[in-house]
C-alpha positions as CSV (number, residue, x, y, z in Angstrom):
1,X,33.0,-147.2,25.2
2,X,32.7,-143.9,27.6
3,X,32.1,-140.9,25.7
4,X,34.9,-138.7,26.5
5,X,34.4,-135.8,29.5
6,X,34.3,-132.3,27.7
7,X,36.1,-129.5,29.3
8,X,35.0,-126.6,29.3
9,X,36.6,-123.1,30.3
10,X,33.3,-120.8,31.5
11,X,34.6,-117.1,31.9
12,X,33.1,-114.2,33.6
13,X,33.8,-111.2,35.8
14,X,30.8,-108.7,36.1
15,X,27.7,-108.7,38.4
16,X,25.4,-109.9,35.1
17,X,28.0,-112.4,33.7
18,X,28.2,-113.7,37.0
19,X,24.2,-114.3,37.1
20,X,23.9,-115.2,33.4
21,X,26.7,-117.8,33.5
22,X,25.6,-119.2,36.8
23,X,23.3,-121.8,35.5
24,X,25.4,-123.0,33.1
25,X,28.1,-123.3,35.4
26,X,25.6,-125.5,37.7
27,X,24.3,-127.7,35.3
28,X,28.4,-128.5,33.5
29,X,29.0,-129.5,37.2
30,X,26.2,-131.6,37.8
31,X,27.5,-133.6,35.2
32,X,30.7,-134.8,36.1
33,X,30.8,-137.6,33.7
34,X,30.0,-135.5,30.6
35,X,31.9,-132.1,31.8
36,X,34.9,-131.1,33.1
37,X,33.7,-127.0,34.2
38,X,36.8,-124.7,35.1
39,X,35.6,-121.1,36.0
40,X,37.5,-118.3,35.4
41,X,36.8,-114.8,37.3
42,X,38.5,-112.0,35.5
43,X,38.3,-110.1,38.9
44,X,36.2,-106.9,36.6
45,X,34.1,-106.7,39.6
46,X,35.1,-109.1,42.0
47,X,33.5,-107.4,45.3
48,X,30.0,-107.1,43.4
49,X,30.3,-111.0,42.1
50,X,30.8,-112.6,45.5
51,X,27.4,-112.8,46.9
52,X,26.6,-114.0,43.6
53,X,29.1,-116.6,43.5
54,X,27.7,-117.9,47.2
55,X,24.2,-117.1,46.1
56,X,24.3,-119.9,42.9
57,X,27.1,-122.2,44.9
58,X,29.9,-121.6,42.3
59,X,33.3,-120.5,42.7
60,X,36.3,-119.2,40.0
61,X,39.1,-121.8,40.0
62,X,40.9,-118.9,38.6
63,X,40.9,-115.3,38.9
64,X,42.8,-112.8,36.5
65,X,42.9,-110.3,38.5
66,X,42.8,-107.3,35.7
67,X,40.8,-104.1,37.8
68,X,43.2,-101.4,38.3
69,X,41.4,-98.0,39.2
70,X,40.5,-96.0,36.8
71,X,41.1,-98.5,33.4
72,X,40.1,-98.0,30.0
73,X,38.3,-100.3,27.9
74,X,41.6,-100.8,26.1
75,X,43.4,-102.0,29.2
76,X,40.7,-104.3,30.0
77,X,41.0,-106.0,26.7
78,X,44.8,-105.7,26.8
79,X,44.9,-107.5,30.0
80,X,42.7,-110.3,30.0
81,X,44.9,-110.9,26.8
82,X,48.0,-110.6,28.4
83,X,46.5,-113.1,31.5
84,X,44.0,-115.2,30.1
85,X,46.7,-116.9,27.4
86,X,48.6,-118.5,29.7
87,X,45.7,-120.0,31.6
88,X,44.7,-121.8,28.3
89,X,47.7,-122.4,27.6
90,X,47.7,-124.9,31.0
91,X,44.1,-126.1,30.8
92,X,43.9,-127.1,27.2
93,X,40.1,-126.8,27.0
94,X,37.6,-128.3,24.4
95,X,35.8,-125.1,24.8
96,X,35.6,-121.8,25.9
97,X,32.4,-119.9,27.2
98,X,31.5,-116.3,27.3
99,X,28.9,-114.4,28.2
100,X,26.8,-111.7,26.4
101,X,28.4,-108.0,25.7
102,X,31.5,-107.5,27.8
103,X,34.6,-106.3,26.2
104,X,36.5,-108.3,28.7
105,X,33.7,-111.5,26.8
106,X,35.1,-110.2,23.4
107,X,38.9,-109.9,24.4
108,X,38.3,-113.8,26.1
109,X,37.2,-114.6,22.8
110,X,40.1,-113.4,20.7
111,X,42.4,-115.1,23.2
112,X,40.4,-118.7,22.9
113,X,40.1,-117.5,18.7
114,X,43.8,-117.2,18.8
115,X,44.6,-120.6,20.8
116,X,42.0,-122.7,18.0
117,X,40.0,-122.9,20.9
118,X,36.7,-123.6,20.2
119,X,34.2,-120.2,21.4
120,X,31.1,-120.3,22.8
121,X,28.7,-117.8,23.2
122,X,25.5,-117.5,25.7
123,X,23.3,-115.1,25.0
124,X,24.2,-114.6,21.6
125,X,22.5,-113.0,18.7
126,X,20.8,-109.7,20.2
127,X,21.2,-106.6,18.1
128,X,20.0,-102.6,17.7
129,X,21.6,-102.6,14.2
130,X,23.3,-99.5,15.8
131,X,26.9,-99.9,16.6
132,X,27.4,-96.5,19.1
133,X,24.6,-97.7,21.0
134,X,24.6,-99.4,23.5
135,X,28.7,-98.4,23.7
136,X,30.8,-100.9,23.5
137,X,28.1,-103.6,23.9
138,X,26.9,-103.6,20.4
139,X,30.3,-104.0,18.6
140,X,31.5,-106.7,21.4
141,X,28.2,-108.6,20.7
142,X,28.8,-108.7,17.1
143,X,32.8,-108.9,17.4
144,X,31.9,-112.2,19.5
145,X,29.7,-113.6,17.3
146,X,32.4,-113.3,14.5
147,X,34.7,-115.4,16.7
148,X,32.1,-118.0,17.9
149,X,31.7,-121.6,17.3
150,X,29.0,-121.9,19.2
151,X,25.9,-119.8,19.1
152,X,23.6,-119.9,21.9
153,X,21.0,-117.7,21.0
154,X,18.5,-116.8,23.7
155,X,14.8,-115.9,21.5
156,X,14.2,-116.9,17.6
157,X,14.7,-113.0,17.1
158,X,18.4,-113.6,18.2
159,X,18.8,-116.6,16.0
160,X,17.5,-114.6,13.2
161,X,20.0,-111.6,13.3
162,X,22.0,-114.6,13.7
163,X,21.1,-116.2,10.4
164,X,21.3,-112.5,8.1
165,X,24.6,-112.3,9.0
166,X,25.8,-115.6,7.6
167,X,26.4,-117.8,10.6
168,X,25.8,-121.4,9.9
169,X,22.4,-122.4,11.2
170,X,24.3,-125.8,12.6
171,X,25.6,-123.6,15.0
172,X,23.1,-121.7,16.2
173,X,20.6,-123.3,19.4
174,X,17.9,-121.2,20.4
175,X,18.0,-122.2,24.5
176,X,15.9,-119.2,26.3
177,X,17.5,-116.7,28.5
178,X,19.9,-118.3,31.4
179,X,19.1,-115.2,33.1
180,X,15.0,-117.0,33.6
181,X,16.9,-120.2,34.8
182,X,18.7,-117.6,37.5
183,X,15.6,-116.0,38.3
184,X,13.5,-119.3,39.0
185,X,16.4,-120.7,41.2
186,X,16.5,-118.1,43.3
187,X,12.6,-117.9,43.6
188,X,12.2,-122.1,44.3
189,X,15.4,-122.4,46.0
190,X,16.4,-120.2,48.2
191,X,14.3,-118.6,51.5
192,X,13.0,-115.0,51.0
193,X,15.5,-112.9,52.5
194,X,14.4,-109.9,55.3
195,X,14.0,-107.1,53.0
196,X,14.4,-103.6,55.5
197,X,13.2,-101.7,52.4
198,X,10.2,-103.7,51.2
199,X,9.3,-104.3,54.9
200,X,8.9,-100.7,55.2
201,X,6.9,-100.0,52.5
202,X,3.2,-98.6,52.7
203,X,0.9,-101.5,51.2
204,X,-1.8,-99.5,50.0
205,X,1.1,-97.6,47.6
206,X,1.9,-98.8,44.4
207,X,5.7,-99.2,43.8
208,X,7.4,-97.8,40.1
209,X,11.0,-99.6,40.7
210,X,13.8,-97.9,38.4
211,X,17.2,-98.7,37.0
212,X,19.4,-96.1,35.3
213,X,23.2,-97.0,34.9
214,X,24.2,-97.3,30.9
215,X,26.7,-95.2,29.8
216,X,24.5,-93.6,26.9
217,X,22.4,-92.5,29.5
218,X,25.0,-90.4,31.4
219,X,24.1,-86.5,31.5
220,X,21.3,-84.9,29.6
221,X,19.1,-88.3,29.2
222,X,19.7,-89.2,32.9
223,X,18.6,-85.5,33.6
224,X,15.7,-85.7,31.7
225,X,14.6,-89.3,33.0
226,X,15.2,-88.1,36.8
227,X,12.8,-84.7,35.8
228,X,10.4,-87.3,34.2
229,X,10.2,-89.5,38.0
230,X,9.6,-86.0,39.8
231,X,6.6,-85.5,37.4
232,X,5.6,-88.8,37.7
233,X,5.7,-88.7,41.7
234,X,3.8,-85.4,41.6
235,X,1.4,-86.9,39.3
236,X,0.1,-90.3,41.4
237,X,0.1,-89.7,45.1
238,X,-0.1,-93.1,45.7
239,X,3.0,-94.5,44.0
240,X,6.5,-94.5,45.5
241,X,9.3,-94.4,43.5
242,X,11.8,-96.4,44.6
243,X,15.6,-96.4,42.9
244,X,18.5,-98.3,43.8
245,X,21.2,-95.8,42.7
246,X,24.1,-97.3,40.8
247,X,27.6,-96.2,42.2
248,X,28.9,-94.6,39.6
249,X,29.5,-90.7,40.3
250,X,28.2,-90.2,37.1
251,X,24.7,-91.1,38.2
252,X,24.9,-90.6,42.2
253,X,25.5,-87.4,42.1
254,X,22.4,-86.4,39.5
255,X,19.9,-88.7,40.8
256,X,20.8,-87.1,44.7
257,X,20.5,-84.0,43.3
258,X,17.3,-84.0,41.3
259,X,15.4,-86.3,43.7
260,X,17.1,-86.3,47.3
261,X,14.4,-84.0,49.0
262,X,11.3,-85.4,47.0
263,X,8.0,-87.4,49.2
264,X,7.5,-90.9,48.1
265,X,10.6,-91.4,45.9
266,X,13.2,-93.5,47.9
267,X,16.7,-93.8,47.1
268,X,18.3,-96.7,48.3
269,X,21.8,-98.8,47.7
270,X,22.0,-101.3,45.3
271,X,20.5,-104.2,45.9
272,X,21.7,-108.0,46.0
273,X,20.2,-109.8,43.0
274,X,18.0,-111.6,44.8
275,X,16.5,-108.4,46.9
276,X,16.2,-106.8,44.0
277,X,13.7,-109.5,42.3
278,X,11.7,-109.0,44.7
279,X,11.5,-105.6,44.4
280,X,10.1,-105.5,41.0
281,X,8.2,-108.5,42.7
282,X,6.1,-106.2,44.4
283,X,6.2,-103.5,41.7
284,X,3.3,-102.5,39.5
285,X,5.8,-101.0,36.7
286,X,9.4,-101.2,35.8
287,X,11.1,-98.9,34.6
288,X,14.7,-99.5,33.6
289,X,17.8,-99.2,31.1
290,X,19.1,-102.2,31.8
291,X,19.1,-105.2,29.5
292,X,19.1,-107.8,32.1
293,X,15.9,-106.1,33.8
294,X,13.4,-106.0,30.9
295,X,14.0,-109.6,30.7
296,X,13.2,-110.2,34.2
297,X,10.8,-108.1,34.7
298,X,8.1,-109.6,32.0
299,X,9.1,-113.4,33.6
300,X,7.3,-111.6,36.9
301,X,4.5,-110.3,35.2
302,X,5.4,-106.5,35.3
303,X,5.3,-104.2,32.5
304,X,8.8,-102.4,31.4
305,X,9.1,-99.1,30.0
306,X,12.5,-99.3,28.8
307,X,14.6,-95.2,29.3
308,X,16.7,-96.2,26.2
309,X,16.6,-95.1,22.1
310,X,17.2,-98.9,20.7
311,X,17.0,-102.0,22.5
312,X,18.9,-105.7,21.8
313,X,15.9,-107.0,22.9
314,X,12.7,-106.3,21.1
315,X,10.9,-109.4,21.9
316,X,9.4,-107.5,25.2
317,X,8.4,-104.9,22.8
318,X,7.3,-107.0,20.2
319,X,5.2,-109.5,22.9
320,X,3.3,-105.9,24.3
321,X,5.3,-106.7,27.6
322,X,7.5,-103.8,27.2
323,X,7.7,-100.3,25.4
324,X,10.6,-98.3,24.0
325,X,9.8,-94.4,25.3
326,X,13.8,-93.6,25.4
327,X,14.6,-90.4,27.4
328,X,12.1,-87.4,27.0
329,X,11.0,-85.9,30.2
330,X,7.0,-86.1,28.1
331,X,7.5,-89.5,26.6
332,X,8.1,-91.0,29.7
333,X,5.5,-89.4,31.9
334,X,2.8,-90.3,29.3
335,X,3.8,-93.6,28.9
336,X,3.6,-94.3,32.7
337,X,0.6,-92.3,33.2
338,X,-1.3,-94.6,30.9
339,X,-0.1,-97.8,32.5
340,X,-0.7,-96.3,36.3
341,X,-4.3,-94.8,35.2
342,X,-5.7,-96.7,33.0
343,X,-6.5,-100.1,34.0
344,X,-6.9,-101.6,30.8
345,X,-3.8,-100.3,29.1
346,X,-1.9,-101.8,32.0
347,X,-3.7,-105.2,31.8
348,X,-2.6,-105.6,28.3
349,X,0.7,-105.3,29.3
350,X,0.8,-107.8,31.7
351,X,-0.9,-110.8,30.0
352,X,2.0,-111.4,27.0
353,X,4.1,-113.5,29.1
354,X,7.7,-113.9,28.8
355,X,9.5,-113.9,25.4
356,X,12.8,-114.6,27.0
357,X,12.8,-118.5,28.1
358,X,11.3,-120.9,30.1
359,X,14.2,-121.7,32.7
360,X,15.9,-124.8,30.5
361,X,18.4,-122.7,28.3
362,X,21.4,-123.8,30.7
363,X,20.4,-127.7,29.8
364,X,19.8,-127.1,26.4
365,X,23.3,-125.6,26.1
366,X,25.0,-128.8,28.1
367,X,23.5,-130.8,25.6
368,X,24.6,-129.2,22.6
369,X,28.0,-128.7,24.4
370,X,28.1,-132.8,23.9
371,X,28.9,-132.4,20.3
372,X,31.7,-130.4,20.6
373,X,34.9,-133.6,19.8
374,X,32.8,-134.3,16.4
375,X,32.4,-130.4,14.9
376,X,33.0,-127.4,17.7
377,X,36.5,-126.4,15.6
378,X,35.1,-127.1,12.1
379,X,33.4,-123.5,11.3
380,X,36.8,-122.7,9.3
């Protein structure tokens, strides 16, 4: 007898769900006789999820619809639960995904919780053990993982935070990052797109590529990070900075500001996804705030300094792939000026490898996803 098709409910709605959820999304629909995939868009960031959508060949059945300008966290939550009941209400899934740290991942997760619809959760299990930083992302992480059924935990380090808070070890699969199946698609599947930026670029220059976004890093610890790239700049006259600058007035205006009229730091738009790998492609160093970027990043062999106090992911760290220099104008400038003088410093960096997968977490969560009629709803 045919083992019953599972259907599963895969929710996302920001640029990095989008990516993250991708290969799942792929892999639940290239098996039409196990799964039944319905996607669900929560519209958070529907403009910037497009060319992602066309990029990976997936497409929301359904979209929520929730942005209204200017929202609080609180009406995010309160409207994906005010939208998202219904739709499982109709579609009666065997399971609901979510992705990483979102609050609008947490409030899908009450709302599935609620319905005794069984939660799972990709990318599970990271942790700073400090619950103000990153804000909200900390608290929705572990807020999630007290609603899961399913624990798809991306490094042993994950599955370990995991375990010391109690969570069955039944439920937990350590799969890699999906984020490593994202970045090898795009590298063996699709053309290299004409890049006007990295076409432009002086060869014989070495290229620091930065991210600065997070919320924690608005005012004084942007500042200090954007004083730390004009010392930096000063320091190596053949680097160029390059930094695609997030939209956010929060950051746009600083960043314009403090490094508008410097040589050899550009400023440029944000990139699509798959620009932007190439960018740090063709980078010596990284430097970032951004989760999703120190786990690239060290999968391309490039050494991340990482502008933030705690990280969820200290596998980079602990690997030698990545360092944690936070936000002070010195700390920063030394710790670049080691890995962009000193040739041995930067070498070590650059042989650990990646902690963060080997581009199979997607199938490894399809096949644990095959259990869920015997045991997904049993974690009383």
């Amino acid at each position: 007898m045919a083992e019953p098709v599972r259907h599963i409910v895969a929710v996302y709605g920001t640029r990095p769900e989008t990516i993250k959820m991708a290969p799942v999304i792929r892999e639940l629909r290239a098996r039409p006789a196990q799964f039944r995939c319905t996607v669900v868009s929560t519209g958070q960031h529907r403009d910037m999820c497009r060319p992602y959508e066309e990029l990976f060949g997936i497409r929301p059945d359904i979209d929520l619809s929730i942005m209204v300008a200017g929202q609080t966290l609180d009406h995010i939550v309160g409207r994906i639960a005010e939208t998202f009941s219904p739709v499982l209400a109709a579609q009666k899934p065997d399971a609901v995904l979510v992705q990483g740290d979102t609050s609008s991942a947490f409030a899908a997760a009450l709302v599935a919780f609620h319905a005794k619809i069984a939660v799972g959760h990709v990318e599970a299990g990271l942790r700073t053990g400090n619950r103000h930083n990153p804000f909200p992302e900390e608290m929705n992480r572990r807020l999630i993982g007290a609603l899961a059924d399913l624990h798809f935990a991306p490094t042993s380090a994950s599955s370990e935070n995991l375990l010391r808070e109690g969570v069955d070890p039944a439920r937990i699969v350590v799969t890699g990052n999906t984020v490593i199946d994202a970045l090898k698609y795009l590298l063996a599947s699709t053309p290299a797109p004409r890049d006007p930026v990295l076409e432009s670029m002086d060869p014989s220059r070495r290229v620091v590529a930065v991210t600065t976004h997070r919320r924690e890093s608005f005012g004084e610890p942007l500042l200090n990070t954007l004083r730390a790239l004009r010392t930096i700049a000063t320091r190596f006259p053949d680097v160029e900075i390059v930094l695609p600058v997030h939209y956010n007035p929060n950051v746009r205006e600083h960043v314009y500001r403090e490094l508008g009229s410097m040589e050899r730091v550009r400023l440029i738009e944000p990139m699509p996804y798959e620009r932007f790998i190439r960018l740090v492609n063709r980078s010596t160093l990284v430097l970032t705030d951004s989760g999703g970027v120190q786990e690239e990043a060290p999968a391309l062999g490039k050494p991340v300094l990482v502008l933030r106090e705690t990280t969820e992911r200290p596998e980079g760290v602990t690997a030698g792939v990545a360092k944690l220099v936070g936000t002070d104008p010195a700390a920063i400038v030394d710790a670049a000026s080691e890995l962009l003088g000193n040739p041995d410093a930067y070498a070590a960096m650059t042989r650990g490898g990646s902690p963060y997968g080997d581009g199979h977490a997607a199938a490894r969560i399809a096949e644990r996803l095959l259990a869920l009629p015997h045991d997904a709803r049993a974690s009383g």
